[in-house]
PyMOL Python script that loads the backbone (N, CA, C, O; Angstrom):
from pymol import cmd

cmd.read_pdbstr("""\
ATOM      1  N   UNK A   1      16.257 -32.714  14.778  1.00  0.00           N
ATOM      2  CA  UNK A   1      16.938 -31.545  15.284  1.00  0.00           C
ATOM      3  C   UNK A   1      15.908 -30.438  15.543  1.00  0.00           C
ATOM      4  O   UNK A   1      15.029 -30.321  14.689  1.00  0.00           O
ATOM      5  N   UNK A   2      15.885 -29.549  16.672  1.00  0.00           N
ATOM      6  CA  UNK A   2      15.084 -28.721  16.929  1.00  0.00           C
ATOM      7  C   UNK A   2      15.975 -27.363  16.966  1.00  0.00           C
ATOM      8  O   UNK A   2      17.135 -27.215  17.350  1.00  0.00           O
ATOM      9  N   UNK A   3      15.261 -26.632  16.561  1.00  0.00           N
ATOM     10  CA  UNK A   3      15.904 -24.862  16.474  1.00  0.00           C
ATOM     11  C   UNK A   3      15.176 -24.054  16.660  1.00  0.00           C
ATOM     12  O   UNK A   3      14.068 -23.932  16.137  1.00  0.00           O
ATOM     13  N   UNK A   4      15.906 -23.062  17.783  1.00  0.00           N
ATOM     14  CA  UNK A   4      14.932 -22.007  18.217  1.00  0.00           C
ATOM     15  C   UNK A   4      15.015 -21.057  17.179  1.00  0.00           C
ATOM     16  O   UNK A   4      16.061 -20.844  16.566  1.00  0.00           O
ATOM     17  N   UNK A   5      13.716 -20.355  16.914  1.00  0.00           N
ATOM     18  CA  UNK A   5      13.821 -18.963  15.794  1.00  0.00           C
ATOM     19  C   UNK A   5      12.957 -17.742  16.781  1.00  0.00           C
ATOM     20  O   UNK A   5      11.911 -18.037  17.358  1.00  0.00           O
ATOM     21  N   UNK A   6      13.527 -16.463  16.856  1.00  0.00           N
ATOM     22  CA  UNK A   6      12.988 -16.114  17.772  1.00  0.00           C
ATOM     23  C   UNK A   6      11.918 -14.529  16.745  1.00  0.00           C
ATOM     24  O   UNK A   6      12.480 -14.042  15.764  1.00  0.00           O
ATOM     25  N   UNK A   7      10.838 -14.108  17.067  1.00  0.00           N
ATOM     26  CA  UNK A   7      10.365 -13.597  16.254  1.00  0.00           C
ATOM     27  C   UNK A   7       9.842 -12.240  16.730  1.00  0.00           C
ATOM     28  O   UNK A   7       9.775 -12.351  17.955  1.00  0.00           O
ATOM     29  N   UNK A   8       9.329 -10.684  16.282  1.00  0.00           N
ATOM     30  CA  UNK A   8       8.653 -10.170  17.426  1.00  0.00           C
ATOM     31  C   UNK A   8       7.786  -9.246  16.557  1.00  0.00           C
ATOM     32  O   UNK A   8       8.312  -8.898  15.499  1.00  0.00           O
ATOM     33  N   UNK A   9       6.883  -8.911  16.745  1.00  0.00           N
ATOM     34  CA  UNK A   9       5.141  -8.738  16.177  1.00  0.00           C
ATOM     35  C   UNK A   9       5.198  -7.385  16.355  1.00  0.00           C
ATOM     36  O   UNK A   9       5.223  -6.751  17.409  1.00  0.00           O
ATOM     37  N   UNK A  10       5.211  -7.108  15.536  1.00  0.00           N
ATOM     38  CA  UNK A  10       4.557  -4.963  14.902  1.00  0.00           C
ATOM     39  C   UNK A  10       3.462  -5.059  14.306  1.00  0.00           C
ATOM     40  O   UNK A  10       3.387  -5.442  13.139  1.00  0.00           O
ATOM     41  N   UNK A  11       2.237  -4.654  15.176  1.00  0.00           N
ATOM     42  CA  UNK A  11       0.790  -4.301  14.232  1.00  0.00           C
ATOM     43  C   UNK A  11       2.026  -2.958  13.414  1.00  0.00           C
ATOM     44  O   UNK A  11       3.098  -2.428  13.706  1.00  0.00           O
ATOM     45  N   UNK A  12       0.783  -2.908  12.024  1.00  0.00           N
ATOM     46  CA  UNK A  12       1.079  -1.889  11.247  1.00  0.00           C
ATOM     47  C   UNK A  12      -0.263  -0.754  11.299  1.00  0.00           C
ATOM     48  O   UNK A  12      -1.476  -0.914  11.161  1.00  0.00           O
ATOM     49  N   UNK A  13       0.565   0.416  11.557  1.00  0.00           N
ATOM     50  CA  UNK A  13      -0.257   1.597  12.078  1.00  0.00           C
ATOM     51  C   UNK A  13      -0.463   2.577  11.264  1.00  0.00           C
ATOM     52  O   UNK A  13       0.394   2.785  10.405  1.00  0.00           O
ATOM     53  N   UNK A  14      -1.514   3.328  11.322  1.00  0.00           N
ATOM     54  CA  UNK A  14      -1.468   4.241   9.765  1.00  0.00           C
ATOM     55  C   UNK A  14      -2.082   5.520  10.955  1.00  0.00           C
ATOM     56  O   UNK A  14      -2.609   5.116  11.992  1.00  0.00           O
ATOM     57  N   UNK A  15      -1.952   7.115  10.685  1.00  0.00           N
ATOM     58  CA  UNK A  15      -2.085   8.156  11.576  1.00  0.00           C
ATOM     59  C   UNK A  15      -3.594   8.511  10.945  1.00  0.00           C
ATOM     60  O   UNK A  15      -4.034   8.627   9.802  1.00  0.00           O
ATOM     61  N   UNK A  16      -4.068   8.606  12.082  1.00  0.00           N
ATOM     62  CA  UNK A  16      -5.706   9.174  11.397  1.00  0.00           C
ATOM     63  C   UNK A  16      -6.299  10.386  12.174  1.00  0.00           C
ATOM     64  O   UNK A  16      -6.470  10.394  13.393  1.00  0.00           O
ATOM     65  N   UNK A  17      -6.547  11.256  11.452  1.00  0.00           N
ATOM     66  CA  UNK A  17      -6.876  12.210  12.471  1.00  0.00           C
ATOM     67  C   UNK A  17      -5.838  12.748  13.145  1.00  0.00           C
ATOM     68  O   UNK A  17      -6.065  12.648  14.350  1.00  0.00           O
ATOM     69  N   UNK A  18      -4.259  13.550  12.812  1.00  0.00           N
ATOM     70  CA  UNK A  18      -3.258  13.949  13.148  1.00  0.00           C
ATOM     71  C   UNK A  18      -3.005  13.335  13.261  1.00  0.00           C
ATOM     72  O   UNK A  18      -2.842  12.496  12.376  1.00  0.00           O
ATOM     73  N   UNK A  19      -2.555  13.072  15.270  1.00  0.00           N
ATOM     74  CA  UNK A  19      -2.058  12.246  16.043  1.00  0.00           C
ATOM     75  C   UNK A  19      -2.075  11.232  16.003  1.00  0.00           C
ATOM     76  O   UNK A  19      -1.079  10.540  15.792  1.00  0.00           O
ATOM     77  N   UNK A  20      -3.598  10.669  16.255  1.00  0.00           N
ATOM     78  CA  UNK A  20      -4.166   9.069  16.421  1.00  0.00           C
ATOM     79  C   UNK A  20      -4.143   8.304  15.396  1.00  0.00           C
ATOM     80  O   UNK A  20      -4.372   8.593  14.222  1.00  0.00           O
ATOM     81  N   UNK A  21      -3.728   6.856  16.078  1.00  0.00           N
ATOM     82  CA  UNK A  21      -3.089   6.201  15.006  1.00  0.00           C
ATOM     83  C   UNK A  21      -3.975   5.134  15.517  1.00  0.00           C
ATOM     84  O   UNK A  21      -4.322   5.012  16.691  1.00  0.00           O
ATOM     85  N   UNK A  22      -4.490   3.956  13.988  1.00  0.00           N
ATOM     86  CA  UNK A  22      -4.680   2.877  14.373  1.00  0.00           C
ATOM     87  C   UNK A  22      -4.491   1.896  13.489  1.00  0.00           C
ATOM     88  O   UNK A  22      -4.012   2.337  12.444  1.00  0.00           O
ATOM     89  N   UNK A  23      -4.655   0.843  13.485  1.00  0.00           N
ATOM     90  CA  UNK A  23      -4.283  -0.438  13.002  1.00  0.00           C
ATOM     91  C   UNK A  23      -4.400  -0.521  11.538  1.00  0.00           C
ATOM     92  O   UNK A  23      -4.824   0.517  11.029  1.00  0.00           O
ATOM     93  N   UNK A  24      -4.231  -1.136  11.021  1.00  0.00           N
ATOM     94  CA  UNK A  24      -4.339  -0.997   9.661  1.00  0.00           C
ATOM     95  C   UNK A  24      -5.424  -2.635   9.224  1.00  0.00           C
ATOM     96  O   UNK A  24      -6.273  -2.767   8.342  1.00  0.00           O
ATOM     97  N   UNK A  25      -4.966  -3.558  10.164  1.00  0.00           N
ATOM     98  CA  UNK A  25      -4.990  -4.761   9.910  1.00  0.00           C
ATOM     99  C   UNK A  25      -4.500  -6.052   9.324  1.00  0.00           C
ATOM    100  O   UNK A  25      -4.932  -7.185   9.112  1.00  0.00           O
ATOM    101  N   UNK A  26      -3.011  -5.112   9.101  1.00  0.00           N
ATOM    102  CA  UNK A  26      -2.132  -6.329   9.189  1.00  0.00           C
ATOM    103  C   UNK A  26      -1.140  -5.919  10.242  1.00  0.00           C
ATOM    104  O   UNK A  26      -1.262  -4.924  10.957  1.00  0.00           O
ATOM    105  N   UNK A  27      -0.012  -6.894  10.273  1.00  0.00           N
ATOM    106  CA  UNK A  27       1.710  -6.760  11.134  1.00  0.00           C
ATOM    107  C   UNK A  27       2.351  -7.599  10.391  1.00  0.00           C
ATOM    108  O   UNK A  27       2.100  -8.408   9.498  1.00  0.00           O
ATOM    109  N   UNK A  28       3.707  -7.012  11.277  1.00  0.00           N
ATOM    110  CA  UNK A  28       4.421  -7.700  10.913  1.00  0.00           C
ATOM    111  C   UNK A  28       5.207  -8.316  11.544  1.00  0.00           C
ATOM    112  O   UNK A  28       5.650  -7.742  12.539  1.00  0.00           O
ATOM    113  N   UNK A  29       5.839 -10.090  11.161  1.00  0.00           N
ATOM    114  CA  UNK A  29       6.540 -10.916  11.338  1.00  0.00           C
ATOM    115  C   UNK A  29       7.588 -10.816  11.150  1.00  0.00           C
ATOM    116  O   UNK A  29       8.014 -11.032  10.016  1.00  0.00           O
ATOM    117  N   UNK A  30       8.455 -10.440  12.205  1.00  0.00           N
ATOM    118  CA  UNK A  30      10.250 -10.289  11.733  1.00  0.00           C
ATOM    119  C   UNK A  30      11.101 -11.801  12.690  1.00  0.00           C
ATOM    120  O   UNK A  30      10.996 -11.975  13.905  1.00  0.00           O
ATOM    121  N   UNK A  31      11.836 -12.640  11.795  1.00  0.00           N
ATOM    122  CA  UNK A  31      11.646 -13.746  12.300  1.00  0.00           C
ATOM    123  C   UNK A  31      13.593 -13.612  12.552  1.00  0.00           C
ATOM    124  O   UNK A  31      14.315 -12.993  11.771  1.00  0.00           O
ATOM    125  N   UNK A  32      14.060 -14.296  13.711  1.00  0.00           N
ATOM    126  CA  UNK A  32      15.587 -14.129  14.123  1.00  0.00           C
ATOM    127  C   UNK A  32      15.680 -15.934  14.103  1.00  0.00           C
ATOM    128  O   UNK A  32      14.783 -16.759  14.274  1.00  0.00           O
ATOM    129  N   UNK A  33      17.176 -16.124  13.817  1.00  0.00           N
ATOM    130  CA  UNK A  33      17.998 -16.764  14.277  1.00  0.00           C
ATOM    131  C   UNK A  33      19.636 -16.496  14.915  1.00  0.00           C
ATOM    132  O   UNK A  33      20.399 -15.574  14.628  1.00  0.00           O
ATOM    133  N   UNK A  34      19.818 -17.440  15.699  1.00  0.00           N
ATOM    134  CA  UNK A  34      21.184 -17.096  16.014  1.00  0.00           C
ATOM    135  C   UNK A  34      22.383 -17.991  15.229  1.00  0.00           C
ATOM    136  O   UNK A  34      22.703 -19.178  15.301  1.00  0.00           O
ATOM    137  N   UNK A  35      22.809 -17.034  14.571  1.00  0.00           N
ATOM    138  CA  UNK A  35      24.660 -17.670  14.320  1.00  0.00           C
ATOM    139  C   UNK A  35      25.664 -17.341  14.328  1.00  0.00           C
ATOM    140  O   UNK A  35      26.073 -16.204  14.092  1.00  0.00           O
ATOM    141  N   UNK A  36      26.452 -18.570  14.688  1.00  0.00           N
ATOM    142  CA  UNK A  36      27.521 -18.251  15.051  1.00  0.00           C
ATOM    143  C   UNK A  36      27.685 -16.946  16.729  1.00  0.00           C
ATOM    144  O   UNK A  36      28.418 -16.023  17.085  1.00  0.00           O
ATOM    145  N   UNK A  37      26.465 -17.712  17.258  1.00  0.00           N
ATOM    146  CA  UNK A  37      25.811 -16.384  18.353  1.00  0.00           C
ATOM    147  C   UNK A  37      25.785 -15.201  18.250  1.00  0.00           C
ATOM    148  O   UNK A  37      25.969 -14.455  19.212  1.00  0.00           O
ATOM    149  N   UNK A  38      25.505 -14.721  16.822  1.00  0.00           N
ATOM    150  CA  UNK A  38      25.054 -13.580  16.644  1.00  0.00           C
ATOM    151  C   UNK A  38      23.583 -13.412  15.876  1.00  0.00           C
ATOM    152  O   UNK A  38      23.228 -14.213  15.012  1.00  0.00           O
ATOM    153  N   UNK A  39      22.981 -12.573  16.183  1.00  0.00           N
ATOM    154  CA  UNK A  39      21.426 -13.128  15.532  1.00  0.00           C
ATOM    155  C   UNK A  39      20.977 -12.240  14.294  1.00  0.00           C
ATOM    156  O   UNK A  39      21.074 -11.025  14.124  1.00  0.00           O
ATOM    157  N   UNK A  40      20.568 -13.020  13.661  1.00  0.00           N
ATOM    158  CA  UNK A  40      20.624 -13.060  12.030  1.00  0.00           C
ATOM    159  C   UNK A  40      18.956 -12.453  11.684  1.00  0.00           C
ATOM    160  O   UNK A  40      18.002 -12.892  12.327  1.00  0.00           O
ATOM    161  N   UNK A  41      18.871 -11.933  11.145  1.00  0.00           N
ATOM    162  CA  UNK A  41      17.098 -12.062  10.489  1.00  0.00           C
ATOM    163  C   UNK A  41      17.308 -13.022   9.016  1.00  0.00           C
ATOM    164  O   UNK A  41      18.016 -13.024   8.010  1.00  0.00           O
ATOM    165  N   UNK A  42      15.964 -13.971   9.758  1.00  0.00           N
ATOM    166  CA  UNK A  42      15.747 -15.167   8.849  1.00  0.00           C
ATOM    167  C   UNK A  42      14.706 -14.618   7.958  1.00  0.00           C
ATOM    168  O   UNK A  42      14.424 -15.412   7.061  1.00  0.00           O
ATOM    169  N   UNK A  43      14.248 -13.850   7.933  1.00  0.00           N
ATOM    170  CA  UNK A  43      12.883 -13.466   7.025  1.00  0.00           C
ATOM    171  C   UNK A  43      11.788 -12.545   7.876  1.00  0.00           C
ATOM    172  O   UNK A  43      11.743 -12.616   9.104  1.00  0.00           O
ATOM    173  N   UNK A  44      11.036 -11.799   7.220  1.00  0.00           N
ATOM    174  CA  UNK A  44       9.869 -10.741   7.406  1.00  0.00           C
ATOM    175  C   UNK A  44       8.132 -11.285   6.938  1.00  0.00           C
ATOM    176  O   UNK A  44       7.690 -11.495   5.808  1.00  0.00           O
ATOM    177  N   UNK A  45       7.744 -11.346   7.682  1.00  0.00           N
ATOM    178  CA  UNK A  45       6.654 -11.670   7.033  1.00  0.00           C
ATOM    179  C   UNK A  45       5.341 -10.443   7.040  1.00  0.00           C
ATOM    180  O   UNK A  45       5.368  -9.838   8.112  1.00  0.00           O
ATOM    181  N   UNK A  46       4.298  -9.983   6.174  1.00  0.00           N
ATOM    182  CA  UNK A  46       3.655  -9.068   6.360  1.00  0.00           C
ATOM    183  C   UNK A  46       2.251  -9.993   6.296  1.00  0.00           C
ATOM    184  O   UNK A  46       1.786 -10.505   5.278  1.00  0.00           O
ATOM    185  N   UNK A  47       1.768 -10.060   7.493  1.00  0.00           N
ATOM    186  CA  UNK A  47       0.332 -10.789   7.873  1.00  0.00           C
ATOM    187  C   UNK A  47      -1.019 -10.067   8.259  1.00  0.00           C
ATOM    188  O   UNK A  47      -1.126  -8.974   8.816  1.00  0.00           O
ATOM    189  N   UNK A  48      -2.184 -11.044   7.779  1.00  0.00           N
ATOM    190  CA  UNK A  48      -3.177 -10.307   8.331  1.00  0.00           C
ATOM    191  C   UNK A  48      -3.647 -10.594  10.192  1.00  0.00           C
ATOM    192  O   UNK A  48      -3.647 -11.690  10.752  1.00  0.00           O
ATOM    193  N   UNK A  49      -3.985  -9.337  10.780  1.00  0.00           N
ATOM    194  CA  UNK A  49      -3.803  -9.438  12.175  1.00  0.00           C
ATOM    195  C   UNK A  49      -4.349 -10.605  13.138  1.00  0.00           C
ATOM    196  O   UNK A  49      -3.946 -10.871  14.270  1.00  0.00           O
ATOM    197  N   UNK A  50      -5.416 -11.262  12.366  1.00  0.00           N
ATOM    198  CA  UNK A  50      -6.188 -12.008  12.927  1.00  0.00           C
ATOM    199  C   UNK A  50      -5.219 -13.070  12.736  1.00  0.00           C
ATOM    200  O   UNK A  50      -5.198 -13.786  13.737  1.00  0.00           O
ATOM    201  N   UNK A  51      -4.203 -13.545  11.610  1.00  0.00           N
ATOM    202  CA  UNK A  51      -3.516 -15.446  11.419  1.00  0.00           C
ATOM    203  C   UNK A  51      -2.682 -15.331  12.602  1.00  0.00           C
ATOM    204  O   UNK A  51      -2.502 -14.242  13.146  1.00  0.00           O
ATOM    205  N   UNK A  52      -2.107 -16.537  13.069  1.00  0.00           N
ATOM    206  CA  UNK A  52      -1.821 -17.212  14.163  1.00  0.00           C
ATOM    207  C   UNK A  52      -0.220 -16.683  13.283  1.00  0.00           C
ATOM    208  O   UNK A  52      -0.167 -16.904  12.073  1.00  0.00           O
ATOM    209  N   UNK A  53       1.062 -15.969  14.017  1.00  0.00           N
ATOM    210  CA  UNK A  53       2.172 -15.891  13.305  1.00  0.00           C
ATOM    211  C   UNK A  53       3.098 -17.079  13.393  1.00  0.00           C
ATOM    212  O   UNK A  53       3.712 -17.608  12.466  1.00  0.00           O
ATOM    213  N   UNK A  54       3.092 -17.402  14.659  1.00  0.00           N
ATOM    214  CA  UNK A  54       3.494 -19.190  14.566  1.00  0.00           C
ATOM    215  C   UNK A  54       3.226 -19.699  13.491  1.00  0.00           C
ATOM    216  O   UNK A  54       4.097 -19.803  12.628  1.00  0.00           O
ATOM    217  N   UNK A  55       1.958 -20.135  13.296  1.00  0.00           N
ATOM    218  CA  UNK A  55       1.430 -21.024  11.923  1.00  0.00           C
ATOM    219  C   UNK A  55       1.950 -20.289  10.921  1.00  0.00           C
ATOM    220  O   UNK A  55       2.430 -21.073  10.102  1.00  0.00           O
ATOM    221  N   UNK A  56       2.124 -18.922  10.505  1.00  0.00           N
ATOM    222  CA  UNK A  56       2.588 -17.746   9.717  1.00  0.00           C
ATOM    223  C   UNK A  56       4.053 -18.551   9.102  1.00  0.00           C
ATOM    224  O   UNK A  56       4.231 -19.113   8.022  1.00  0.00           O
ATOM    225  N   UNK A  57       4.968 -18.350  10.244  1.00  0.00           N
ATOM    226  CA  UNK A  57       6.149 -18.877  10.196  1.00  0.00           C
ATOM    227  C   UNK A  57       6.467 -20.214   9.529  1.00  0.00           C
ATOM    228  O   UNK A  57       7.260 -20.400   8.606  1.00  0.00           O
ATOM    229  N   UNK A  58       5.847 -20.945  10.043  1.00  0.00           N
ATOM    230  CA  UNK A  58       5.814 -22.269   9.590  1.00  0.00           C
ATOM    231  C   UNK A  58       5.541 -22.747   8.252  1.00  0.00           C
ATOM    232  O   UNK A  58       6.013 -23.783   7.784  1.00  0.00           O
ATOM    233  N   UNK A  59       4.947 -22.142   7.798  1.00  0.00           N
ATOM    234  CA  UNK A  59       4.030 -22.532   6.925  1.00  0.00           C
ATOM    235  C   UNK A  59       5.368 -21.388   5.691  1.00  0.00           C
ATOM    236  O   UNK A  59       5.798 -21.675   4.574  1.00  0.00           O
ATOM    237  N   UNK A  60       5.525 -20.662   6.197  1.00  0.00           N
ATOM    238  CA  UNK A  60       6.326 -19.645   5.009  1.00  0.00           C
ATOM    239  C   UNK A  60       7.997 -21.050   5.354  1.00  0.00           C
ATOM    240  O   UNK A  60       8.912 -21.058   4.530  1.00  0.00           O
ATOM    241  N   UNK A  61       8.030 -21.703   6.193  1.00  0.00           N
ATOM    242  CA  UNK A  61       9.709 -22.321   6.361  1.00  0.00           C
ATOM    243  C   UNK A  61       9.276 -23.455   5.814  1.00  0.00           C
ATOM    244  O   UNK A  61      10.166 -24.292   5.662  1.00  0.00           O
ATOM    245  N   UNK A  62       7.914 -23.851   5.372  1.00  0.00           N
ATOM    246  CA  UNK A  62       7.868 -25.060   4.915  1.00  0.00           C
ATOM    247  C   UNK A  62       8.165 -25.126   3.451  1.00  0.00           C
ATOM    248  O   UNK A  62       8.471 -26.197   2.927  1.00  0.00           O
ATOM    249  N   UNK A  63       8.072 -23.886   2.702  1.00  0.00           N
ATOM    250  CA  UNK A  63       8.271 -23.820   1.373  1.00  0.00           C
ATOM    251  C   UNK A  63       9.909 -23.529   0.869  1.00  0.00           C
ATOM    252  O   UNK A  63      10.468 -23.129  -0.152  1.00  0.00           O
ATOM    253  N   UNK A  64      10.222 -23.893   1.954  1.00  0.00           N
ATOM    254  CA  UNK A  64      11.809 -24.231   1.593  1.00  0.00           C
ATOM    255  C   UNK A  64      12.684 -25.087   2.131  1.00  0.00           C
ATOM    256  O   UNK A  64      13.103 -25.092   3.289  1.00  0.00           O
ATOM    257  N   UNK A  65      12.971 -25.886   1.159  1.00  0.00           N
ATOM    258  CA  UNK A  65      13.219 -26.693   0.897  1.00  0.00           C
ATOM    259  C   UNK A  65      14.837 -27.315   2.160  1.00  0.00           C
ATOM    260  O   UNK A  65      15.014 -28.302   2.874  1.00  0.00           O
ATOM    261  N   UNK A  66      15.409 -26.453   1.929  1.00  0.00           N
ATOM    262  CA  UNK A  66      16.306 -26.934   3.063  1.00  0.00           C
ATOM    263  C   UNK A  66      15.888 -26.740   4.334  1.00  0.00           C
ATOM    264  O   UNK A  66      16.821 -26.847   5.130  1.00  0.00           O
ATOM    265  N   UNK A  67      14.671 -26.455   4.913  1.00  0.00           N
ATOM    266  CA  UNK A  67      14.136 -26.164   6.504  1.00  0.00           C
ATOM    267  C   UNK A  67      13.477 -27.800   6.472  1.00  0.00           C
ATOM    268  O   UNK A  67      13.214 -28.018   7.655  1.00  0.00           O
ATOM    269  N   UNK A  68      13.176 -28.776   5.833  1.00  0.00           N
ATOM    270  CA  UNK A  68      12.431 -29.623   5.603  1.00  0.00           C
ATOM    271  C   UNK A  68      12.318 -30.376   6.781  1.00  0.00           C
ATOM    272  O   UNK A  68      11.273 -30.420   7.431  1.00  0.00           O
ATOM    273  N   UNK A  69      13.419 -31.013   7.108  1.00  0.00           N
ATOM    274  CA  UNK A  69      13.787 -31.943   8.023  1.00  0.00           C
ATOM    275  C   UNK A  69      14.232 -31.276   9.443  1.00  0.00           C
ATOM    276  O   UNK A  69      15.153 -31.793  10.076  1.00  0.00           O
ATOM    277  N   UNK A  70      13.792 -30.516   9.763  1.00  0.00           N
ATOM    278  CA  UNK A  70      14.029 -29.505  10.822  1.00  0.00           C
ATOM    279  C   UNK A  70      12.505 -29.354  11.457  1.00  0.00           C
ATOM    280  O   UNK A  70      11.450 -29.408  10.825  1.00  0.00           O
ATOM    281  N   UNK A  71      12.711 -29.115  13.123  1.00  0.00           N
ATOM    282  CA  UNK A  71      11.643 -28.665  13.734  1.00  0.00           C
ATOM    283  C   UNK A  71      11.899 -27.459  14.457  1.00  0.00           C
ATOM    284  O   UNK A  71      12.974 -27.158  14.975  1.00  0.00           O
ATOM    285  N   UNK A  72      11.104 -26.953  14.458  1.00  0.00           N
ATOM    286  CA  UNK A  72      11.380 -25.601  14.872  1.00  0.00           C
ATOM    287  C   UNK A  72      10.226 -25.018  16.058  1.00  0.00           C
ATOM    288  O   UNK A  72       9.007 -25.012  15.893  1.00  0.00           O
ATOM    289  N   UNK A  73      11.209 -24.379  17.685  1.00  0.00           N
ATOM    290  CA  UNK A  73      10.921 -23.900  18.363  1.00  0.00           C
ATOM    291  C   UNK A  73      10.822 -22.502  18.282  1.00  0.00           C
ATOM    292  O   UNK A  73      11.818 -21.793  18.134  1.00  0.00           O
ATOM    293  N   UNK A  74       9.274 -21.908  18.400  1.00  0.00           N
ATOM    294  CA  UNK A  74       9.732 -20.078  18.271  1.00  0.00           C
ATOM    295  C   UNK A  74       9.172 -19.383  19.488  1.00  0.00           C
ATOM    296  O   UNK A  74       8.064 -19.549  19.998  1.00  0.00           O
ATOM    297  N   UNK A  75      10.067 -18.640  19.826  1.00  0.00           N
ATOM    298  CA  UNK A  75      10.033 -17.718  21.120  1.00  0.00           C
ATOM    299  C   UNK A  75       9.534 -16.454  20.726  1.00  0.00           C
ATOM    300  O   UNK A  75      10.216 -16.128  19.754  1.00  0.00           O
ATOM    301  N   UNK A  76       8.591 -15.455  21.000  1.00  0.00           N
ATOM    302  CA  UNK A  76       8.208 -14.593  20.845  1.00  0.00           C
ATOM    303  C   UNK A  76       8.999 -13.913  21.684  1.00  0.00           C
ATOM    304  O   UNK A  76       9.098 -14.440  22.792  1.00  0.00           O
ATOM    305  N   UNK A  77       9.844 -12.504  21.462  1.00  0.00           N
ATOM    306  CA  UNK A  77      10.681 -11.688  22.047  1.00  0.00           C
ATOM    307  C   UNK A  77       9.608 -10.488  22.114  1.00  0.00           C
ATOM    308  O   UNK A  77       9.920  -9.408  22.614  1.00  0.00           O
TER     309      UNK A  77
END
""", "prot")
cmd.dss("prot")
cmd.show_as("cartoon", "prot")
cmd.util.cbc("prot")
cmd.orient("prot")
C-alpha cells in the first residue's frame, strides 16, 4: 500500500541586528495526511538544515511500529 504524506519546510529564523533575520540552522518538518479528506498533521519534526527531510520523515515513521508495512509517497507543499 502506498500513501501520500504531504509535508512543508520552515528554516528557523532568529532576528539579528533589529530587523535582519537569519537562519539559525535548523527547520522545520511539519508532516500532513489526509482523512477522511480532511488533512490531519501526522507529526513535526525539528531538523538540522543540511539532512535530507524526506530521509527525516522516514526514518522518524520507521520507529513506529504501525507505519511498518506501508510505503510512503511525500509531496512537498
Amino acid at each position: 500500500m502506498v500513501k501520500k504524506l504531504f509535508y512543508i519546510v520552515d528554516l528557523e529564523l532568529q532576528h539579528v541586528d533589529g530587523e535582519i533575520q537569519e537562519t539559525t540552522g535548523w527547520k522545520y518538518v511539519r508532516v500532513y495526511e489526509i482523512v477522511e479528506n480532511d488533512l490531519s498533521s501526522l507529526c513535526a519534526l525539528e531538523i538540522d538544515i543540511t539532512d535530507n527531510s524526506e530521509e527525516a520523515i522516514q526514518e522518524y515513521l520507521d520507529e513506529i511500529e504501525m507505519y511498518n508495512d506501508i510505503t510512503f509517497e511525500f509531496i512537498e507543499l
